[in-house]
KEFIDO-216758 format. One record per atom (N, C-alpha, C, O, CB): x, y, z; residue in one letter. Coordinates in steps of 0.1 Angstrom, whole numbers, plus 5000, padded with zeros to 4 digits. Glycine has a CB too. Example, Ala and Ser with C-alpha at 12.3 -4.5 7.8 and 13.67 -1.06 7.14 Angstrom:
2
513249435078a/512349555078a/513249675078a/514249675085a/511349555090a/512849785071s/513749895071s/512950005079s/513450115080s/514149945057s/
END
This chain:
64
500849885000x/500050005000x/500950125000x/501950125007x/499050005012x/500650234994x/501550374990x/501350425001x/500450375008x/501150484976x/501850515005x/501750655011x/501250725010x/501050795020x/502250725010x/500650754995x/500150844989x/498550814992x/497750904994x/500650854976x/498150684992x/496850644992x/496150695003x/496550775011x/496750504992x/494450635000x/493650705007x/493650635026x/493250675037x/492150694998x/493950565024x/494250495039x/494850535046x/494550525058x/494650385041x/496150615041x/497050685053x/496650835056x/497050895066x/498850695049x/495750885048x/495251045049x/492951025052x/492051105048x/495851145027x/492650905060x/491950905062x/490950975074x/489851025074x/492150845060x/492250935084x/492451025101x/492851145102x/493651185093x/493550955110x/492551205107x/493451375112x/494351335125x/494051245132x/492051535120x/495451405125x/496451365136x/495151425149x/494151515148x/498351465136x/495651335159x/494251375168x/494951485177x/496151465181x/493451225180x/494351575179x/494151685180x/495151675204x/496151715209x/491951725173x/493851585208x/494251555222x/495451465225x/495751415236x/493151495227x/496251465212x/497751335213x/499251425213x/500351405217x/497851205196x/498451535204x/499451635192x/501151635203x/502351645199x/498351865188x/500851625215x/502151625225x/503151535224x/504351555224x/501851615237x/502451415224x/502851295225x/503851275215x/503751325204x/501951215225x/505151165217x/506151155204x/505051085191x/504651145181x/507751015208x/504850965195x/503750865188x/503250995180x/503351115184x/502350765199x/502750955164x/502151055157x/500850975155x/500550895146x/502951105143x/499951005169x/498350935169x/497151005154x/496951125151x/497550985189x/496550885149x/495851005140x/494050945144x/493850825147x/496450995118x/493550995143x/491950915149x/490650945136x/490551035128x/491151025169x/489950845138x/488750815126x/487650785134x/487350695142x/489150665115x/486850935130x/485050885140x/484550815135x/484150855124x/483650975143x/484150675138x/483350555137x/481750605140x/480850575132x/483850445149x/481650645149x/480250695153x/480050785159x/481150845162x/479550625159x/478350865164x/478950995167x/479250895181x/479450995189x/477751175168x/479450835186x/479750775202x/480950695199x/481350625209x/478450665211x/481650685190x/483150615186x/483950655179x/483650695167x/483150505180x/485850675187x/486550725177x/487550625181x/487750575193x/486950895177x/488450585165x/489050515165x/490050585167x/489850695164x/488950445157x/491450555174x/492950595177x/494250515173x/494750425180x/493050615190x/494550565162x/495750455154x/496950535149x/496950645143x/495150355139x/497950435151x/498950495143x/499650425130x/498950355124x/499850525153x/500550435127x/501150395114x/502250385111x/502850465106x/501050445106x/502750255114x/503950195116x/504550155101x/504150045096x/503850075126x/505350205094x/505850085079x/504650115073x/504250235073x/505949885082x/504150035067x/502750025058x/501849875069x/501349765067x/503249965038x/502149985081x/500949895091x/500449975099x/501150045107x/501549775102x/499149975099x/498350035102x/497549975116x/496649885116x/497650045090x/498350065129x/498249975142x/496950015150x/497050125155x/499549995151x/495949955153x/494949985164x/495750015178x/496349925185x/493849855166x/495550185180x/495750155197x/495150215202x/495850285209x/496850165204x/493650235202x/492650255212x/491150235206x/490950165195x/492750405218x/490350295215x/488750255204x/487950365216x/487350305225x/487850015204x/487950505215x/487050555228x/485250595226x/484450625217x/487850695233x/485150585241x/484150655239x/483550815238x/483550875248x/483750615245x/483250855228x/483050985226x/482651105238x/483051225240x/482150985216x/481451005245x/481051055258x/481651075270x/481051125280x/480350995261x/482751045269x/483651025283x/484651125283x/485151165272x/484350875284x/485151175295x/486251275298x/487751255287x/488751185290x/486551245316x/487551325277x/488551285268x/489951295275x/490851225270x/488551365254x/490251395286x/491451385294x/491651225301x/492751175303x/491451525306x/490451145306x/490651055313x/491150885299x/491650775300x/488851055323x/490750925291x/491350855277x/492850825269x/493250725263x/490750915269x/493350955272x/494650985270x/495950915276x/497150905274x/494651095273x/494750875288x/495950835300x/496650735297x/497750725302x/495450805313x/496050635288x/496850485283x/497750465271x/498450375267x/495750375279x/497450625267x/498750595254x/499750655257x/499750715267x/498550645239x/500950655247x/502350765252x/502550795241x/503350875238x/503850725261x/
END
């Protein structure tokens, strides 16, 4: 899969990570689900799944 393709420019870098080294990028699933992944190589890694409703500072807390 390219670089260029639509899979790696699907997410916006998430906005509540932007600190962090990790370059987190997130995809709303629903209005109550956002996916949180990053992008390793041409691998495309799940590392979270939140809920929209919940204290987005209390969410943060599990990634680095």
């Amino acid at each position: 899969m390219a670089r260029g393709s639509p899979i790696y420019q699907a997410g916006a870098v998430e906005p509540l990570l932007m600190d962090l080294k990790q370059k987190y990028r997130s995809v709303v699933i629903s209005r109550k689900n956002k996916l949180i992944y990053t992008i390793e190589k041409d691998v495309i890694k799940i590392d979270d799944f939140w809920d929209t409703r919940r204290e987005p500072k209390l969410q943060t807390k599990g990634l680095k």
